[in-house]
C-alpha positions as CSV (number, residue, x, y, z in Angstrom):
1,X,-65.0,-9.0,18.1
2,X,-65.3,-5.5,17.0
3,X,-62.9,-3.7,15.0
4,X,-62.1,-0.6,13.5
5,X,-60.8,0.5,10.0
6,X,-58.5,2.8,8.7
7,X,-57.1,4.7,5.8
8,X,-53.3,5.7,6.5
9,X,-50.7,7.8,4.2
10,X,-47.4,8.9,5.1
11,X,-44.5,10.2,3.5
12,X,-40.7,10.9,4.6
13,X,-42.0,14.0,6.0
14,X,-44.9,12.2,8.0
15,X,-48.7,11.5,8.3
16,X,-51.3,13.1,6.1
17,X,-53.5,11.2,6.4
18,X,-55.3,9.0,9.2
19,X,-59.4,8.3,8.3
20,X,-61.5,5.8,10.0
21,X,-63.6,4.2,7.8
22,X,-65.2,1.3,9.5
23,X,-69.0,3.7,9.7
24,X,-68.7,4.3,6.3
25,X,-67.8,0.9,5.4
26,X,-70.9,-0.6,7.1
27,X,-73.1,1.7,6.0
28,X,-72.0,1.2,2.1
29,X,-73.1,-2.6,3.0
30,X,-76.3,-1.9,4.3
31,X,-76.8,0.7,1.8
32,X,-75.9,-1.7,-1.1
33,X,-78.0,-4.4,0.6
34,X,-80.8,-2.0,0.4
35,X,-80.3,-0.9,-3.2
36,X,-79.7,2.8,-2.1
37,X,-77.3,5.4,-2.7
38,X,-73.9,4.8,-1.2
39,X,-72.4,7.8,0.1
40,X,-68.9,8.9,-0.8
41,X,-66.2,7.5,0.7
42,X,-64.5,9.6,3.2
43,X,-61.2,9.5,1.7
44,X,-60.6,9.8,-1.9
45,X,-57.7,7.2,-2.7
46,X,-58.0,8.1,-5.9
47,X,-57.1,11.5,-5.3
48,X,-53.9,10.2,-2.7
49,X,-53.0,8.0,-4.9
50,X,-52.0,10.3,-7.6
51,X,-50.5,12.5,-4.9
52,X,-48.2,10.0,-4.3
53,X,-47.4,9.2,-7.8
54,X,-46.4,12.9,-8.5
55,X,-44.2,13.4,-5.2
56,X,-42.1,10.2,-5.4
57,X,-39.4,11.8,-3.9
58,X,-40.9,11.7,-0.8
59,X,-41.4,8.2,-0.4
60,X,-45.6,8.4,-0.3
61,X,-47.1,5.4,1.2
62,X,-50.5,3.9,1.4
63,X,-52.2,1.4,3.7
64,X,-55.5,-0.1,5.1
65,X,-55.0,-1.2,8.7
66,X,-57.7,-2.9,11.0
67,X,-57.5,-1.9,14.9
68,X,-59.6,-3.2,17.8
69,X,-62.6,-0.9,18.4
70,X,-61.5,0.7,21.2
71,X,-58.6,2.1,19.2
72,X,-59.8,5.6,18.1
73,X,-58.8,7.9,15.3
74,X,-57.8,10.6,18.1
75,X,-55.5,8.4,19.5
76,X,-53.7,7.2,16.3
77,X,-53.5,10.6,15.2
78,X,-52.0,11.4,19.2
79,X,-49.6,8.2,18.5
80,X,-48.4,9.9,14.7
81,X,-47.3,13.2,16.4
82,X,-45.3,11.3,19.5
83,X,-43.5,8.4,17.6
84,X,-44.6,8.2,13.9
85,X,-41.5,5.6,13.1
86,X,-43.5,3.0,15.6
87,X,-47.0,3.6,14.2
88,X,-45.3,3.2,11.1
89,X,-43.6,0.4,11.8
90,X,-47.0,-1.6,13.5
91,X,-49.0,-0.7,10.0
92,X,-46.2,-1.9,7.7
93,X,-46.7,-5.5,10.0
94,X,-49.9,-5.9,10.1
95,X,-51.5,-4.0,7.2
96,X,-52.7,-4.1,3.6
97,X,-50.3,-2.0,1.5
98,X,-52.4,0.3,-0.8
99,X,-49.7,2.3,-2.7
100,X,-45.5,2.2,-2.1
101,X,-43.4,4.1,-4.3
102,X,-40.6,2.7,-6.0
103,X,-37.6,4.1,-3.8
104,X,-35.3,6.5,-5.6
105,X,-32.0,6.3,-5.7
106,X,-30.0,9.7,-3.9
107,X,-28.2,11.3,-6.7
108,X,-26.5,14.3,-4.5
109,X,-26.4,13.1,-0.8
């Protein structure tokens, strides 16, 4: 069975980021196999990572999710603007958590 892979971050105000990366992660295979050049990644998590570590009050999260193939990135990105909470929810079950900030505690509420 074919699937797809993606790159997901959110925060309390939403998605920023939604990246398929099964292409690239086949290719990087191939290209390793090979012994050639493997081409950047097309997300940096590096970069998102340390996003998330410097806005902790918004509640940054990152994950790795794998979807069937006929799932595309259009229509994950469609499901993120209509109900977020249930994407959200769906990742949080059946993904890899890359990066979860430690909640903070409401000082003024």
């Amino acid at each position: 069975m074919k699937e797809r892979k993606f790159i997901v971050s959110w925060d309390c105000l939403g998605f920023e980021c939604i990246v398929d990366c099964t292409s690239w992660e086949r290719n990087s295979l191939l290209n390793s196999i090979a012994g050639k050049e493997l081409k950047p990644a097309p997300v940096n998590l590096h970069a998102m990572t340390m996003r998330a570590r410097y806005n902790p009050q918004r509640s940054p999260e990152i994950w790795s999710f794998t979807t069937v193939d006929s799932i595309t990135e259009i229509e994950l990105k469609e499901i993120a603007k209509v109900d977020p909470q249930q994407l959200v929810n769906l990742i949080r079950e059946r993904g890899n958590c890359l990066y979860n900030s430690p909640k903070q505690k409401a000082i003024i509420e």
